[in-house]
C-alpha positions, 0 to 999 in steps of 0.5 A: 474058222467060221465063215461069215458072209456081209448081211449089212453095213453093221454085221456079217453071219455065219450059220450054228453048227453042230459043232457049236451047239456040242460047245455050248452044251459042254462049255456054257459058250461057243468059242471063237478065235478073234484078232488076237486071242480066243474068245467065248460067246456067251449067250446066257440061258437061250439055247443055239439052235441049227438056223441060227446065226452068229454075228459079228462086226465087220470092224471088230470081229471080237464082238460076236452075237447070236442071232435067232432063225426067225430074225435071220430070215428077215434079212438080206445078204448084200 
């Protein structure tokens, strides 16, 4: 299970493994377990790479998105 800490009201972040990239490159997704299922996040053709963050919303943790390094290193944890 990932850990995610709160960088806004809108989302919580938890950092891309190594783990997760390996999924990736075998499954096309990462897969994550949600509230009530498991799920995949499917991020198209960008490729995750380590200093990139998952997202997620804090009041609906199945909606998860990836965040790039450049973009993560502009916020701030609360």
């Amino acid at each position: 299970m990932k850990k995610f800490k709160k960088y806004s009201k809108l989302m919580e972040l938890s950092p891309i493994t190594q783990e997760d990239i390996d999924e990736f490159n075998q499954d096309g997704g990462i897969m994550f377990d949600g509230d009530s299922a498991r799920y995949t996040i499917k991020i198209g053709t960008t490729r995750p790479r380590i200093g990139d963050m998952i997202a997620r919303n804090p009041q609906n943790h199945n909606q998860q998105w990836l965040v790039y390094e450049r973009e993560f290193n502009t916020l701030e944890e609360i």
